[in-house]
VEXMIVO-116562 format. One record per residue (C-alpha): z, x, y; residue number from 1. Coordinates in Angstrom, 1 decimal. Each point is the difference from the previous one (the first is absolute). Last residue first. Layout:
BEGIN
[[Z X Y] NUM]
...
REM end
This chain:
BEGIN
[[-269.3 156.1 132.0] 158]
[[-1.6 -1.0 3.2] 157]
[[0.7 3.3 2.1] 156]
[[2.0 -1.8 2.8] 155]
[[2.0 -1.6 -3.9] 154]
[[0.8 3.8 -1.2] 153]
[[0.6 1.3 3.7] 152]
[[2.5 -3.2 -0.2] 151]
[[1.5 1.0 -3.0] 150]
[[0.2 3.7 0.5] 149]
[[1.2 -0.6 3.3] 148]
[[3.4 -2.0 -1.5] 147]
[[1.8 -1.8 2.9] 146]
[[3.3 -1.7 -0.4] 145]
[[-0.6 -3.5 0.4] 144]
[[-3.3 -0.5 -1.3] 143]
[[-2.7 -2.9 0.4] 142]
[[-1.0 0.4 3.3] 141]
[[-0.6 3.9 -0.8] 140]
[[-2.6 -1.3 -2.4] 139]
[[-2.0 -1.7 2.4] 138]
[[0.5 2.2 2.5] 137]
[[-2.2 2.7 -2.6] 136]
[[-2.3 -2.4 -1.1] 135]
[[-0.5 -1.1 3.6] 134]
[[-0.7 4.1 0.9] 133]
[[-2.6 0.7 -2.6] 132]
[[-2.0 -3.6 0.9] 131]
[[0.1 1.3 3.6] 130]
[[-1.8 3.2 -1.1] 129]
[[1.4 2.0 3.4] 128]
[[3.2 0.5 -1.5] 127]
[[3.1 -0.7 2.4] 126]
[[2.1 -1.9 -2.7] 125]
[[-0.5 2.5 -2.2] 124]
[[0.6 2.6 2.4] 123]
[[2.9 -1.2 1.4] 122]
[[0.9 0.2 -3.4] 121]
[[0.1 3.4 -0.5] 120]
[[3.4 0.7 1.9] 119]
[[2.0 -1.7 -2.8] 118]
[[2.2 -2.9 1.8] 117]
[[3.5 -0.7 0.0] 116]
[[1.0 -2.4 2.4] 115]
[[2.9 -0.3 1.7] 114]
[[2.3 -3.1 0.9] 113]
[[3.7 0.2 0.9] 112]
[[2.1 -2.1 -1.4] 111]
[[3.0 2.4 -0.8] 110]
[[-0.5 -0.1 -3.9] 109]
[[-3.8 0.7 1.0] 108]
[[-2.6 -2.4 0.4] 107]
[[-3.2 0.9 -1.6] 106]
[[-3.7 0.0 0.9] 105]
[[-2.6 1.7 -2.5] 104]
[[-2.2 -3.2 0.4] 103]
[[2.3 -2.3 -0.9] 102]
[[3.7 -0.3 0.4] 101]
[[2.8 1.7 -2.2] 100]
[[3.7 -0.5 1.3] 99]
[[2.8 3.0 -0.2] 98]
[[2.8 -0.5 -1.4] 97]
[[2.0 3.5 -0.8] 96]
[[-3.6 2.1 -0.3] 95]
[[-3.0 -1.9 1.3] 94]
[[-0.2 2.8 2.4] 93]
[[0.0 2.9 -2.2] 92]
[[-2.2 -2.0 -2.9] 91]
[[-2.7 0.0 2.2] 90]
[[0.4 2.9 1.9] 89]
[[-0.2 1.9 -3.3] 88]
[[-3.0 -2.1 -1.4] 87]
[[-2.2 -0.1 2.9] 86]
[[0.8 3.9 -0.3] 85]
[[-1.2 0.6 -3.0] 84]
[[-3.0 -2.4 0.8] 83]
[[-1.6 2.3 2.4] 82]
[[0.2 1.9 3.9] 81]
[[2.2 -3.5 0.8] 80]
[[0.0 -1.0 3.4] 79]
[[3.5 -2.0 0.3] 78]
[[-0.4 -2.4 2.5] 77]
[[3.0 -1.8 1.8] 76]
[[0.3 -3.7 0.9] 75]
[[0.3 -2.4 2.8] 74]
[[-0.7 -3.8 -0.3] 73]
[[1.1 0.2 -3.5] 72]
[[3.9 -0.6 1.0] 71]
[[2.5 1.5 1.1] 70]
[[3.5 -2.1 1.8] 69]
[[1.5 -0.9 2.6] 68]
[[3.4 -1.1 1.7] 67]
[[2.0 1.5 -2.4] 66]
[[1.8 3.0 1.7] 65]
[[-1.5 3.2 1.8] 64]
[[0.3 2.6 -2.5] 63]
[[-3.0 2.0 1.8] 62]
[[-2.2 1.9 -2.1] 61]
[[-2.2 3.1 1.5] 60]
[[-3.1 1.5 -1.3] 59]
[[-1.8 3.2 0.7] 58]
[[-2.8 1.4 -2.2] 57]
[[0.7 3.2 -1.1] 56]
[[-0.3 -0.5 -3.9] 55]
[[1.9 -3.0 0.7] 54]
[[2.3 0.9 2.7] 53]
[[3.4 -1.4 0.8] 52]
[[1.9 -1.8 3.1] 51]
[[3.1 -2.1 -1.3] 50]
[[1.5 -2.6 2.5] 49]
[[3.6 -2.3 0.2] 48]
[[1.5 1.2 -3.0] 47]
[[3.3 -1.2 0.4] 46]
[[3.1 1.9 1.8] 45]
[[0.9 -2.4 2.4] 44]
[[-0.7 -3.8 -1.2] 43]
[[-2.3 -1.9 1.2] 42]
[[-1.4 -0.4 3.6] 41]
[[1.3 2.2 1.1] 40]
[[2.1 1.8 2.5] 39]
[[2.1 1.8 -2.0] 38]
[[-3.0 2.0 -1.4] 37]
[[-2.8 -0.5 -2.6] 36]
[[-1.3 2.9 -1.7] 35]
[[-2.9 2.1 0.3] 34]
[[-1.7 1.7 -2.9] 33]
[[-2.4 3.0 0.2] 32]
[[-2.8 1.8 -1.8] 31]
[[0.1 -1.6 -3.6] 30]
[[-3.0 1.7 -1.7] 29]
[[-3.2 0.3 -1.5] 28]
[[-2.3 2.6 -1.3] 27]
[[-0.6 -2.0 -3.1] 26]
[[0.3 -4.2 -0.3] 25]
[[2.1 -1.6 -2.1] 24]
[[3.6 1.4 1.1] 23]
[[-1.0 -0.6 3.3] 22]
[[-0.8 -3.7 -0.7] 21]
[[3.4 -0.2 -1.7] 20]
[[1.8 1.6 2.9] 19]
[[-1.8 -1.9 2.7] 18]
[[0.8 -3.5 -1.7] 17]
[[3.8 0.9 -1.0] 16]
[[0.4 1.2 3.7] 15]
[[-1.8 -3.8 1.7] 14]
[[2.0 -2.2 -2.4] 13]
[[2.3 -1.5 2.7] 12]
[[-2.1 -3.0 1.2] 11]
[[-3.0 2.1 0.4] 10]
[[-3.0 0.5 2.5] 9]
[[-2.5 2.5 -0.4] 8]
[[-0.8 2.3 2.4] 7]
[[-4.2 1.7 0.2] 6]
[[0.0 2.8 2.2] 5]
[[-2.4 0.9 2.2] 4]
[[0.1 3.3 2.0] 3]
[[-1.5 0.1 3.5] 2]
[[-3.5 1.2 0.8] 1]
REM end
Protein backbone atom coordinates (compact mmCIF):
# COMPACT_ATOMS: atom_id res chain seq x y z
CA UNK A 1 0.00 0.00 0.00
CA UNK A 2 1.22 3.45 -0.71
CA UNK A 3 2.13 5.99 1.99
CA UNK A 4 -0.58 8.63 3.18
CA UNK A 5 0.31 11.73 4.23
CA UNK A 6 -1.89 14.21 5.59
CA UNK A 7 -0.58 18.27 4.04
CA UNK A 8 -1.90 21.09 5.43
CA UNK A 9 -2.40 24.16 3.74
CA UNK A 10 -0.85 27.56 4.95
CA UNK A 11 -0.65 31.12 3.82
CA UNK A 12 2.98 31.39 4.95
CA UNK A 13 2.88 29.90 8.51
CA UNK A 14 3.30 26.31 7.41
CA UNK A 15 7.44 26.13 9.27
CA UNK A 16 6.36 27.96 12.57
CA UNK A 17 3.29 25.31 12.72
CA UNK A 18 5.50 22.08 12.10
CA UNK A 19 8.14 23.40 14.48
CA UNK A 20 5.86 24.10 17.35
CA UNK A 21 3.92 20.84 16.94
CA UNK A 22 7.31 19.02 16.88
CA UNK A 23 8.41 20.73 19.71
CA UNK A 24 5.13 19.34 21.55
CA UNK A 25 5.09 16.08 20.71
CA UNK A 26 8.17 13.38 21.42
CA UNK A 27 10.10 11.52 18.85
CA UNK A 28 9.42 14.03 16.33
CA UNK A 29 11.14 15.94 13.91
CA UNK A 30 11.60 18.45 10.94
CA UNK A 31 12.71 16.05 8.02
CA UNK A 32 12.93 18.38 5.06
CA UNK A 33 12.08 21.88 3.79
CA UNK A 34 11.76 22.96 0.21
CA UNK A 35 11.76 26.37 -0.90
CA UNK A 36 10.32 28.28 -3.56
CA UNK A 37 12.36 28.93 -6.75
CA UNK A 38 12.57 31.75 -9.42
CA UNK A 39 9.82 30.52 -11.06
CA UNK A 40 7.17 31.00 -8.42
CA UNK A 41 4.67 31.73 -7.54
CA UNK A 42 5.91 33.90 -4.57
CA UNK A 43 8.85 35.00 -3.83
CA UNK A 44 12.24 32.86 -4.30
CA UNK A 45 13.68 31.78 -1.25
CA UNK A 46 10.24 31.30 1.00
CA UNK A 47 9.21 28.39 2.73
CA UNK A 48 7.35 26.85 0.21
CA UNK A 49 6.92 23.01 2.04
CA UNK A 50 8.11 21.40 5.43
CA UNK A 51 7.82 17.47 5.70
CA UNK A 52 8.14 16.32 9.54
CA UNK A 53 7.18 13.39 11.69
CA UNK A 54 5.15 13.29 14.71
CA UNK A 55 6.33 10.47 16.65
CA UNK A 56 6.79 8.90 13.11
CA UNK A 57 3.84 9.77 11.55
CA UNK A 58 4.40 11.68 8.30
CA UNK A 59 2.97 15.13 7.67
CA UNK A 60 3.67 17.72 5.18
CA UNK A 61 2.60 21.64 5.08
CA UNK A 62 2.38 23.47 2.04
CA UNK A 63 2.76 27.45 2.28
CA UNK A 64 0.46 27.81 -0.50
CA UNK A 65 -1.09 31.38 -0.10
CA UNK A 66 -4.57 32.46 1.39
CA UNK A 67 -7.01 30.89 -0.51
CA UNK A 68 -8.20 28.51 2.39
CA UNK A 69 -8.30 27.96 5.49
CA UNK A 70 -8.75 24.97 8.78
CA UNK A 71 -11.49 24.42 10.29
CA UNK A 72 -13.40 21.63 12.57
CA UNK A 73 -14.32 19.66 9.63
CA UNK A 74 -10.88 17.81 10.01
CA UNK A 75 -9.06 17.36 13.21
CA UNK A 76 -6.31 15.36 14.99
CA UNK A 77 -6.77 12.90 18.00
CA UNK A 78 -4.52 12.75 20.74
CA UNK A 79 -5.13 9.27 22.57
CA UNK A 80 -4.24 10.01 25.92
CA UNK A 81 -2.80 6.71 28.17
CA UNK A 82 -4.33 9.26 31.35
CA UNK A 83 -5.07 12.65 32.52
CA UNK A 84 -1.34 13.76 32.83
CA UNK A 85 -1.14 13.74 29.57
CA UNK A 86 -4.70 15.27 28.64
CA UNK A 87 -3.23 17.99 30.65
CA UNK A 88 0.25 18.39 28.89
CA UNK A 89 -1.29 18.32 25.34
CA UNK A 90 -3.68 20.47 26.60
CA UNK A 91 -2.04 23.25 27.66
CA UNK A 92 0.85 22.56 24.74
CA UNK A 93 -1.46 23.34 22.12
CA UNK A 94 -3.48 26.02 23.63
CA UNK A 95 -0.14 27.64 24.27
CA UNK A 96 0.31 31.27 22.34
CA UNK A 97 -3.61 31.50 21.51
CA UNK A 98 -5.00 28.65 21.20
CA UNK A 99 -9.02 28.28 21.23
CA UNK A 100 -10.92 25.82 23.81
CA UNK A 101 -14.06 23.94 22.30
CA UNK A 102 -16.00 21.27 23.89
CA UNK A 103 -15.70 17.93 24.29
CA UNK A 104 -11.77 17.86 24.67
CA UNK A 105 -11.56 19.73 21.21
CA UNK A 106 -9.32 22.76 20.81
CA UNK A 107 -8.08 24.97 18.09
CA UNK A 108 -4.59 25.62 18.17
CA UNK A 109 -2.82 29.09 17.68
CA UNK A 110 -2.52 27.87 13.99
CA UNK A 111 -6.20 26.77 13.64
CA UNK A 112 -5.88 23.50 13.57
CA UNK A 113 -8.26 21.33 15.49
CA UNK A 114 -7.20 18.23 17.79
CA UNK A 115 -8.76 16.69 20.34
CA UNK A 116 -7.36 15.49 23.39
CA UNK A 117 -9.01 12.61 24.66
CA UNK A 118 -8.07 10.02 27.75
CA UNK A 119 -7.97 6.47 26.19
CA UNK A 120 -10.57 5.20 28.94
CA UNK A 121 -13.34 6.95 27.68
CA UNK A 122 -14.15 5.03 24.78
CA UNK A 123 -14.87 2.81 27.32
CA UNK A 124 -17.25 4.78 29.10
CA UNK A 125 -19.03 5.67 26.33
CA UNK A 126 -18.87 2.05 25.02
CA UNK A 127 -20.10 0.35 28.35
CA UNK A 128 -22.48 -2.25 27.89
CA UNK A 129 -24.85 -0.76 31.05
CA UNK A 130 -26.35 1.94 28.73
CA UNK A 131 -27.37 4.05 31.78
CA UNK A 132 -23.29 3.72 32.72
CA UNK A 133 -22.26 4.93 29.38
CA UNK A 134 -25.12 8.19 29.03
CA UNK A 135 -23.83 9.33 32.40
CA UNK A 136 -20.51 9.21 31.19
CA UNK A 137 -21.38 11.34 27.45
CA UNK A 138 -23.34 13.16 29.48
CA UNK A 139 -20.76 14.63 31.44
CA UNK A 140 -18.17 14.78 28.70
CA UNK A 141 -20.90 17.13 26.89
CA UNK A 142 -20.55 19.39 29.43
CA UNK A 143 -16.57 19.77 29.61
CA UNK A 144 -14.18 21.41 27.52
CA UNK A 145 -11.00 19.98 28.45
CA UNK A 146 -11.69 16.46 29.49
CA UNK A 147 -11.33 15.30 33.16
CA UNK A 148 -11.88 11.17 33.36
CA UNK A 149 -12.11 11.24 36.91
CA UNK A 150 -15.12 13.37 36.62
CA UNK A 151 -16.92 11.72 34.09
CA UNK A 152 -15.86 8.00 35.42
CA UNK A 153 -17.26 9.75 38.72
CA UNK A 154 -20.75 10.86 37.01
CA UNK A 155 -20.78 7.04 34.48
CA UNK A 156 -20.51 5.59 38.12
CA UNK A 157 -23.52 7.83 39.45
CA UNK A 158 -21.64 9.69 42.15
Amino acid sequence: MPRITPTLWFDTQGKEAADFWVSVFPNSKIVDVSYYGEAGPRRSGTVLTVDFELDGQPYMVLNGGPEFTFDEAVSFTIDCKDQEEVDYYWEALMAGGGEPGQCGWLKDRFGVSWQVVPEELGKLIADPDRGRAQRAMTAMLGQVKLDIAAIRAAADGE
